[in-house]
C-alpha angles and dihedrals in degrees: 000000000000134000112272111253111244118253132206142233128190130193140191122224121189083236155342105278083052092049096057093047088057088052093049089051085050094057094042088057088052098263100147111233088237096073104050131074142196134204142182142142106264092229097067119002105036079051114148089359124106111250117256111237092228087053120103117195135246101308103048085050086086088048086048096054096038082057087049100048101038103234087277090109120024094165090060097044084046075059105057095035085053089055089051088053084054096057101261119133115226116209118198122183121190111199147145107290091247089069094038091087102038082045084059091050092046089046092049102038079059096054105269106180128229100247085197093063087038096056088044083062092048088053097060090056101053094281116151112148139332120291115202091200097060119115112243119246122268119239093266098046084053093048094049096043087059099045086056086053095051091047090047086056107038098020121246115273116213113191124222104222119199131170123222119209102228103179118194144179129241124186105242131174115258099167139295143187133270109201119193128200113207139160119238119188105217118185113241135186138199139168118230117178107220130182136254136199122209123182113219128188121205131188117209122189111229132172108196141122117282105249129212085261082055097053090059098054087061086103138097111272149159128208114195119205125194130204124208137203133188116216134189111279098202111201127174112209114189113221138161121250106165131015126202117211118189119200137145132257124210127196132168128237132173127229130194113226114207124204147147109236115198133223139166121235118206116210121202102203108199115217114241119223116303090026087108089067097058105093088049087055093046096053089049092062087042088056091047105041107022104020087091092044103079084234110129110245079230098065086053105037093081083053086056095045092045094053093045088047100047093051098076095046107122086237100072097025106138094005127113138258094238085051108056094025089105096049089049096046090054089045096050092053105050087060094043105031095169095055121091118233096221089048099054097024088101104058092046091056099048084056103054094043085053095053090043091052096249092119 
C-alpha cells in the first residue's frame, strides 16, 4: 500500500498577528512548521511584523494561490488574493490526510473566517473578481474594512453618556482661637491707719497729807508699763474673678453648587424616499469621475455619506455650498484627520448637493 498523498487547507484571518497565533496553535497541536505556511501584502496586513525571509511580497500572492489551488479554480484563488489586497493573512497547511482535519479545528477555533460569507461582503460593496493590478489597502483602509465587518456581525453599539452632579462635604479649617494663661505681677498700693501706745511719765508736783493707801505704797515696786502698735499684716488671698469658657458653635447654612453636567444625545435620522438609492448614486459618480483614479470607492464612500448627512443638519439648511465649504472642511478633518480634503471634496460635495436636490 502506498503512502497517502498529502492534502491542503487554507484559512483566512482578519489579520497578521491572528494569523501567527493560528500557526502557533498548529504547531502546538504537532503540526510540523514546515508544513504550514503564512501570507500577507506587506502594506496592511505584515504591518509592524519583520518580514519572513520565505515571504514574497503583493504581486507573487496571485502565483501562490494559482499553485494552491491548482489552476482548477482561478475565481476562487482571485478570492482569497483579493482578501490579501484587502489586508486579510491567509494561513495553508499540507499536510498527511490524518492532520488535515485536527489543522481545520485549530484554524477555526482561532477565527478563520468563512471566505464565502467574506466575498459576499466584498460584493455589496462593487466587488467582482480579483483584479492583480489593484493597489493593496493601506493600513487604515484595512482597519477600517474590518471595523465595518465586526459592526455588521455583532451590531454597533453606540453608548448614551450622561454626568450626574454628586455633590459631597469635606471638614476644612476656616479659623480658630488660640487662647494663652499667663501671670502678670502688677504693683499695688493701699493705705491702712494703725495704732500706736506711748508711755508717758508725768511728774506732778502735791503737798498733802500721806493717807492709809499711801502707807502701803512705802515699800519697794515696780510698775511696768507697755506700749502697743499696731503694724500692717499683708495677705494675699487668690480668688476668681472672671472665668473664660471656650466651646464650639455649630450652625447650618445651605449653599448652591453650581455646575454644567455633560451627555451625549443619539439621534436615529430616518431616509426619506429615494435615500435607498444613494449608495447606488454614490458609487455611479465614483465610476465616472475616480474610477480611473486608482483611489478605492471605500476611502471615499465615507466623503460621499458625510456630505449627504451634514446637509440636513439644521446648521447649514438653506445655505451654499460656497458658503459653508470652510466650516465643513474644518469639521471633516478633525474627524479624519488622514484623509486629504481635495481629495474628498468632491464626494462631499456630491453628497450634499444630493441630499439638498441639486443633483
Amino acid at each position: 500500500m502506498g503512502q497517502a498523498e498529502n492534502l491542503t487547507v487554507v484559512g483566512i484571518f482578519d489579520d497578521y498577528k491572528t494569523a501567527e497565533r493560528a500557526v502557533h496553535d498548529l504547531m502546538q497541536a504537532g503540526i510540523p512548521r514546515d508544513s504550514i505556511e503564512i501570507k500577507s501584502n506587506f502594506m496592511t496586513g505584515a504591518a509592524g511584523r519583520a518580514a519572513h525571509p520565505d515571504e514574497t511580497q503583493e504581486g507573487g500572492i496571485s502565483g501562490f494561490f494559482h499553485r494552491l489551488f491548482g489552476g482548477n479554480d482561478d475565481e476562487y484563488a482571485g478570492h482569497y488574493a483579493e482578501a490579501v489586497r484587502r489586508g486579510n493573512a491567509v494561513v495553508s497547511v499540507t499536510a498527511e490526510p490524518n492532520m488535515i482535519d485536527q489543522a481545520v479545528e485549530v484554524m477555526n477555533q482561532d477565527g478563520a473566517i468563512d471566505i464565502d460569507r467574506r466575498v459576499a461582503s466584498f460584493r455589496q460593496g462593487g466587488y467582482e473578481r480579483h483584479d492583480p493590478n489593484a493597489p493593496s489597502y493601506s493600513l487604515d483602509e484595512a482597519a477600517r474594512e474590518r471595523e465595518q465587518y465586526r459592526n455588521a456581525e455583532t451590531g454597533t453599539s453606540i453608548p448614551v453618556i450622561k454626568e450626574e452632579l454628586q455633590v459631597g462635604k469635606r471638614v476644612v479649617r476656616r479659623g480658630g482661637v488660640r487662647i494663652f494663661s499667663r501671670v502678670v505681677e502688677e504693683p499695688v498700693e493701699q493705705s491702712v491707719d494703725l495704732r500706736e501706745e506711748h508711755v508717758r511719765v508725768e511728774r506732778r508736783p502735791a503737798n498733802r497729807p500721806v493717807e492709809s493707801r499711801d502707807t502701803e505704797r512705802m515699800r519697794e515696786q515696780s510698775v511696768v508699763v507697755t506700749e502697743m502698735a499696731e503694724v500692717p499684716v499683708v495677705q494675699k488671698r487668690a480668688h476668681v474673678r472672671e472665668e473664660v469658657v471656650v466651646g464650639k458653635e455649630t450652625t447650618q447654612r445651605t449653599e448652591k453648587v453650581h455646575e454644567t453636567l455633560r451627555h451625549t444625545e443619539v439621534e436615529v435620522e430616518n431616509i426619506e424616499a429615494g435615500g435607498a438609492d444613494s449608495s447606488a448614486d454614490f458609487r455611479r459618480d465614483y465610476e465616472s469621475r475616480y474610477a480611473s483614479t486608482g483611489v478605492p470607492y471605500e476611502t471615499l464612500e465615507p466623503a460621499y455619506d458625510y456630505g449627504y448627512r451634514i446637509a440636513g443638519d439644521p446648521r447649514y439648511k438653506g445655505r451654499n455650498w460656497t458658503d459653508v465649504e470652510e466650516d465643513l472642511k474644518t469639521d471633516y478633518l478633525r474627524n479624519q484627520p488622514n484623509s486629504s480634503w481635495d481629495r474628498v471634496k468632491g464626494a462631499v460635495r456630491y453628497g450634499w448637493e444630493k441630499m439638498t436636490g441639486k443633483r
